[in-house]
C-alpha positions as CSV (number, residue, x, y, z in Angstrom):
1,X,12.1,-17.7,-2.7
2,X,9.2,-18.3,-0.4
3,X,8.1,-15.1,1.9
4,X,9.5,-16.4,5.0
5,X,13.2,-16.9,3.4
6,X,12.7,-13.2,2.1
7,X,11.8,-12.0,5.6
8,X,14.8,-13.9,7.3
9,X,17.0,-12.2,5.0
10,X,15.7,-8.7,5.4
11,X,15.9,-9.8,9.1
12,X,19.9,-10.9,8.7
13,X,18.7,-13.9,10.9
14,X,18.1,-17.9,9.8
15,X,15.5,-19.3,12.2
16,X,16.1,-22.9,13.1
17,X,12.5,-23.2,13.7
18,X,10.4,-21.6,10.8
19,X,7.0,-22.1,12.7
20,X,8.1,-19.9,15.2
21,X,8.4,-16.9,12.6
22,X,5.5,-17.8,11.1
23,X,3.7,-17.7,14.8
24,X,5.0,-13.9,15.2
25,X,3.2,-12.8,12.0
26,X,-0.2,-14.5,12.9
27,X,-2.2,-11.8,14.1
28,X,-4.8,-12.5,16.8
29,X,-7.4,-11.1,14.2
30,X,-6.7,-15.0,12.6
31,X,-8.4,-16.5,15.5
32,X,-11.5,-14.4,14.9
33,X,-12.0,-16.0,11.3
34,X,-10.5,-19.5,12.0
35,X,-11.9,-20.2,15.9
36,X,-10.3,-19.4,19.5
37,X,-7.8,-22.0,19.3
38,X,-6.0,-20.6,16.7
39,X,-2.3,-19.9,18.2
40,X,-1.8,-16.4,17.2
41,X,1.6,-13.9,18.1
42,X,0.5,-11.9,21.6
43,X,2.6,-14.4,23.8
44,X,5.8,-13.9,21.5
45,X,4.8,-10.2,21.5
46,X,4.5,-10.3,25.6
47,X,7.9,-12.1,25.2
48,X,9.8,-9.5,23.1
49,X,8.6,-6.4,25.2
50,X,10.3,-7.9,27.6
51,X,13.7,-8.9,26.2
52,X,13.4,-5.5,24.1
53,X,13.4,-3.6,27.7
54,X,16.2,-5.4,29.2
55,X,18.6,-5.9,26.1
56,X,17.5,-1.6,25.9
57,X,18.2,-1.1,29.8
58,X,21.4,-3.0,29.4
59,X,22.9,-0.7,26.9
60,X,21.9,2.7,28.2
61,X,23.5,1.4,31.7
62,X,26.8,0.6,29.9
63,X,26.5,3.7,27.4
64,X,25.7,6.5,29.8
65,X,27.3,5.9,33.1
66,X,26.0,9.7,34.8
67,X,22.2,9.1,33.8
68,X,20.7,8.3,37.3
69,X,17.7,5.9,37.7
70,X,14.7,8.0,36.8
71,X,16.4,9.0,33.9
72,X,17.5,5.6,32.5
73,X,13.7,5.0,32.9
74,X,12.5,7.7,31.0
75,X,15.2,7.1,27.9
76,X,14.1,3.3,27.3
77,X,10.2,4.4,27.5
78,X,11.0,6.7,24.8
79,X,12.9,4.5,23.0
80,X,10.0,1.7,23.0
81,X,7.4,3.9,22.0
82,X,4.6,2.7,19.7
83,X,5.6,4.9,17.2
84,X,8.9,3.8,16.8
85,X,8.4,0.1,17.0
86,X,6.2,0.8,14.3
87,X,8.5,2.2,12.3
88,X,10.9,-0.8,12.7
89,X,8.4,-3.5,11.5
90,X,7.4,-1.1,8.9
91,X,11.4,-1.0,7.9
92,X,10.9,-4.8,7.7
93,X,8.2,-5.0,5.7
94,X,6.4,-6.6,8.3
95,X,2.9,-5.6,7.3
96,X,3.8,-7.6,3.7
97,X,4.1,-10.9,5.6
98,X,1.6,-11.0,8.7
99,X,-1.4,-13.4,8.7
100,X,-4.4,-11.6,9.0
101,X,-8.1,-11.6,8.9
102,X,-10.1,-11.1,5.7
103,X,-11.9,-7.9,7.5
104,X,-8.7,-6.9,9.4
105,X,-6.6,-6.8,5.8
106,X,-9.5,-4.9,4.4
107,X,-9.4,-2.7,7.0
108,X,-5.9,-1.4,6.5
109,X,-4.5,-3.2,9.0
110,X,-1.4,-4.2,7.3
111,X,0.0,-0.5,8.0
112,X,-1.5,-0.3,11.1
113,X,0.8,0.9,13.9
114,X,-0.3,-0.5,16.8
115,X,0.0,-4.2,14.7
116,X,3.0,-3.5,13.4
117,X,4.7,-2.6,16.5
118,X,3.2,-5.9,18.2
119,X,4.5,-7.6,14.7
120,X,7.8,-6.2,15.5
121,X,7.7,-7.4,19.6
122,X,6.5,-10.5,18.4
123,X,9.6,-11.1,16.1
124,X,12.0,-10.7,18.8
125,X,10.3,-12.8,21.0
126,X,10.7,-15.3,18.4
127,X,14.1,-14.5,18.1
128,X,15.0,-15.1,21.6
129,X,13.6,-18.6,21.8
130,X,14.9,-19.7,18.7
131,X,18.4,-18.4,18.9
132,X,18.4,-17.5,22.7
133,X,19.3,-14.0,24.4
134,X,22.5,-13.0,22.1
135,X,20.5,-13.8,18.8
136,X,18.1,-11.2,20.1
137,X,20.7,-8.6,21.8
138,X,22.6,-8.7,18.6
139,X,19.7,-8.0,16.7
140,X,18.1,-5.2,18.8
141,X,21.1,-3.0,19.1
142,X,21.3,-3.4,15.4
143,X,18.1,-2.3,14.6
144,X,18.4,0.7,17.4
145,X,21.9,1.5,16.8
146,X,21.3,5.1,15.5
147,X,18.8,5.7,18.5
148,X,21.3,4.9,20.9
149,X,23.6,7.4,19.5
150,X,21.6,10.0,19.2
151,X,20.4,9.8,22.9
152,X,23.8,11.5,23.8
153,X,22.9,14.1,21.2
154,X,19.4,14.4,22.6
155,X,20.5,14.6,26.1
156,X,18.6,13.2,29.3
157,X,15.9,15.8,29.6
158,X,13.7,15.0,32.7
159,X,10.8,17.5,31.1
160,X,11.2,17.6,27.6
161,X,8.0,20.1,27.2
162,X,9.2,22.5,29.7
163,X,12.7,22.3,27.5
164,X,11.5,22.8,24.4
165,X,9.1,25.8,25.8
166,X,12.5,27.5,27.0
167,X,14.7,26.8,24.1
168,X,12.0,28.2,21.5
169,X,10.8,31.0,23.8
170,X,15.2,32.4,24.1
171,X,14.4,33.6,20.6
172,X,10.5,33.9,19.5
173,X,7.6,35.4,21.4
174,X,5.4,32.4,20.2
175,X,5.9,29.1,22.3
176,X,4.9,25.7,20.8
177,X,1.7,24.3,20.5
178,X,0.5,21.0,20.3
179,X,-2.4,19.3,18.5
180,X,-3.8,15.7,18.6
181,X,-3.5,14.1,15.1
182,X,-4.9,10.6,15.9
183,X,-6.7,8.6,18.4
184,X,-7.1,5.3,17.8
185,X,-8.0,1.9,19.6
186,X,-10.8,0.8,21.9
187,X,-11.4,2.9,24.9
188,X,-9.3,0.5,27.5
189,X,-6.6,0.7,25.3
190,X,-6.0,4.1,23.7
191,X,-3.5,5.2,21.2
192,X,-2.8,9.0,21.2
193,X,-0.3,10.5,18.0
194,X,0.4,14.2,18.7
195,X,2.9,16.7,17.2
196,X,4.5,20.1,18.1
197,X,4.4,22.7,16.2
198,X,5.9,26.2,16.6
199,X,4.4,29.1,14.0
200,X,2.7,26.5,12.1
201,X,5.7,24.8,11.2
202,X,5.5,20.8,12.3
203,X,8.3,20.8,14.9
204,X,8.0,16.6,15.6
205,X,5.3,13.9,16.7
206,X,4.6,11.2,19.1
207,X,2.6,8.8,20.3
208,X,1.7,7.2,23.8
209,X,-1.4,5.5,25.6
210,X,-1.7,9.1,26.7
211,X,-2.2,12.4,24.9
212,X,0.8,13.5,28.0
213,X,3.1,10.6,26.6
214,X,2.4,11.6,23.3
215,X,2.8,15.2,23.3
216,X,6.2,14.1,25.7
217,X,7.3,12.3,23.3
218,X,6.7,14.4,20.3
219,X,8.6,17.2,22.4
220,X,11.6,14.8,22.7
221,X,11.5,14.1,19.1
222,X,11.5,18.3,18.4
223,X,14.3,18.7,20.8
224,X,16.3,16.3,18.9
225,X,15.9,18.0,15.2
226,X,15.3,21.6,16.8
227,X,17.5,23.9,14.6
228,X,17.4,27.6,16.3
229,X,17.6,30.6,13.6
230,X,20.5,32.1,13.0
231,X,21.2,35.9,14.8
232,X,21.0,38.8,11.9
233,X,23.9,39.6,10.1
234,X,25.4,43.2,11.2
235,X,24.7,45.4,8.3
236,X,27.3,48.1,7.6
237,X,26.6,51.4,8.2
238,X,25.3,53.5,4.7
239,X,28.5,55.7,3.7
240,X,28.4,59.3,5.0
């Protein structure tokens, strides 16, 4: 079986047109090696943001009819973050089957997260012009099917920080602290990954073009999985 019939099957999806697969997993680092001209995956990737935001904004409209604007907003942001559309082309695979670079490969950058979460973009943007908008609704609310559930778990929190400071602080004296894990990318184009901790233990993470959208989001992640201790158990009083 040749790597892009593997993919298509991890990916539940036959592409009439192969070349536009194999287009998504070129990565621009290609054009470095092999010249300028070299068609490479940011225009699909430009592509499947978009489709990704509006197939996303469509469901949370329909799903959650009391969210108000702002708030609608704020779910699909978190919902797009780099770090999970990194985790969905790592799900894939993705990293196994891109087309990059010599240096780039060396580099790591098959497990990258920034390229892997372009990889992913780039897929559905692929998607959509091969099989048109429901090939790449159908395949978007699969792949975020358990995200979209648990944003009614979650709830809309306008100021997840603030939240999590008042939910820890109703029963510990300590509030949470946060603490910047990784930066990486070139200075115009930052990637921050942050996490929360509360008494040293790792409470969730995040990451944003921000160290604000990544400690926001790594306090939305900790609000979901946030388990408060149980109140001590009444001893009985020692017999007289």
């Amino acid at each position: 079986m040749s790597a892009l019939a593997e993919l298509q099957q991890h990916l539940g999806y036959e592409f009439g047109d192969s070349g536009l697969l194999r287009l998504a997993l070129t990565h621009p680092s290609v054009a470095q090696e092999a010249g300028p001209q070299t068609p490479h995956n940011q225009r699909l990737e430009f592509l499947g943001d978009a489709v990704l935001g509006l197939v996303l904004a469509e469901a949370l409209y329909q799903r959650y009819p009391d969210f108000k604007e702002g708030t609608l907003t704020k779910t699909r942001a978190r919902l797009v973050n780099h770090r999970t559309l990194a985790e969905k082309g790592r799900g894939l695979r993705l990293g196994h089957y891109l087309a990059l670079s010599r240096s780039d490969a060396s580099q790591g950058g098959r497990d990258r997260a920034s390229t892997l979460a372009d990889a992913f973009e780039a897929v559905l943007g692929a998607l959509l012009l091969d099989g048109g908008f429901p090939a790449a609704r159908a395949f978007i609310l699969q792949q975020f099917s358990q995200e979209l559930e648990e944003v009614e778990k979650q709830g809309a929190s306008d100021n997840p920080k603030g939240e999590l400071q008042e939910r820890i602080q109703a029963w510990s004296a300590t509030g949470p602290a946060y603490h910047v894990l990784n930066i990486a990318g070139p200075d115009h184009d930052r990637l921050f990954e942050c996490a929360v901790l509360h008494d040293g233990r790792e409470l969730g993470r995040g990451s944003g073009r921000s160290k604000q959208a990544a400690e926001t989001e790594a306090a939305l992640q900790a609000l979901l999985h946030l388990e408060e201790p149980a109140p001590p158990t009444p001893t009985d009083p020692p017999p007289a």
